[in-house]
N, C-alpha and C positions, 0 to 999 in steps of 0.2 A: 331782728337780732338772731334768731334760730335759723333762719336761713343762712347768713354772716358764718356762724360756727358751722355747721357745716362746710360749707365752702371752706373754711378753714382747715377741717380734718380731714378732706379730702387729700393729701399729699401724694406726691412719687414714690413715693414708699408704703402708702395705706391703699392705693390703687392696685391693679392685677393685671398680668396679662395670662389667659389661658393657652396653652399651647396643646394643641390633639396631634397626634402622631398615630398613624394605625397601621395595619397591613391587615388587610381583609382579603380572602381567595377571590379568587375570579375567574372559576376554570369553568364553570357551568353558568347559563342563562339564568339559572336560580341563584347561582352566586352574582352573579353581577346588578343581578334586580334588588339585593339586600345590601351592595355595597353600594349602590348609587342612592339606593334607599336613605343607607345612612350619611352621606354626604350631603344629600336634601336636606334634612336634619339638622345638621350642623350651620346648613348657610340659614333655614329657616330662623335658628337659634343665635343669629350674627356674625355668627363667624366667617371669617374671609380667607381662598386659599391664600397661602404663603408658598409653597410647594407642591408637587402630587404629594399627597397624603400627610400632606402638615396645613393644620390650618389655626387659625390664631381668632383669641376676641378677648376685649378689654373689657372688665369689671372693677364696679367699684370698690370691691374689697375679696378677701381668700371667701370667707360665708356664701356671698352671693355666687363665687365663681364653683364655692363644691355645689351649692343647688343645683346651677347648671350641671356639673357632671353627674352630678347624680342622676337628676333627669336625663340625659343623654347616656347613661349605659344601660336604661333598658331599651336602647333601640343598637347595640353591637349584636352584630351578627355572629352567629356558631363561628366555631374556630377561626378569630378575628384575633389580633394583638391591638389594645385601644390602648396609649399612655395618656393622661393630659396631667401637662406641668405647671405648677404654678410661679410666674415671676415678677417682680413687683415693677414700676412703669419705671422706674428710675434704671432696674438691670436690664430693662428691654430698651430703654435709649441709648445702654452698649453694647447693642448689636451693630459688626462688621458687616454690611455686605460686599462682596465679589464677583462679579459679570466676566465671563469668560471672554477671549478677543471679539469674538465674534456674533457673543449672546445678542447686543441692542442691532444690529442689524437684523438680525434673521427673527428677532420681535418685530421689529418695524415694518417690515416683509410682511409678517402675515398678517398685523394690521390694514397694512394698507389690502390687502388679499382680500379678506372679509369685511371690508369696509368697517373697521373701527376706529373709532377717534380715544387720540392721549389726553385721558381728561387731567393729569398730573404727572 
């Protein structure tokens, strides 16, 4: 039965998605070792790019998703811009996306390039 309720209160609306956005330097090998640093970090912590320097991960509620940031801003690097957003799964299932003319081509190029496979 506690299991049941749960599952219950779990909703599109009680759910999260975190959204990180950053812009970290990268003019020195010291910079770049603390921005790759921190994007380790982030996939270690689940998250998936979505973009260069947007990366996304579902939690099950805002609580859970500030621990994660919390945890994750002591690893921003000196004069770094870090946002993470919070939105709930119901406003991230209205997200538009748009592929430019030419975008799935020149993906599928360099998949096939470095032999990777479309697993979706």
């Amino acid at each position: 039965m506690a299991r049941r309720q749960r599952l219950e209160t779990l909703t599109g609306w009680s759910m999260m998605w975190i959204i990180c956005m950053f812009d970290i330097p990268v003019r020195t090998r010291k910079e770049m070792r603390k921005a790759t640093r921190f994007r380790n970090v982030l996939l270690d912590e689940g998250f998936v790019m979505k973009q260069f320097s947007v990366y996304i991960k579902p939690v099950k509620s805002l609580s859970a998703g500030q621990t994660v940031t919390k945890t994750l801003s002591r690893f921003i690097p000196d004069n770094s811009s870090v946002s993470f957003l919070y939105i709930t799964d119901k406003q991230y299932l209205m997200t538009e996306n748009y592929l430019g003319k030419n975008y799935e081509e020149n993906e599928e190029e360099t998949r096939e390039k470095n032999g990777q496979l479309l697993l979706f």
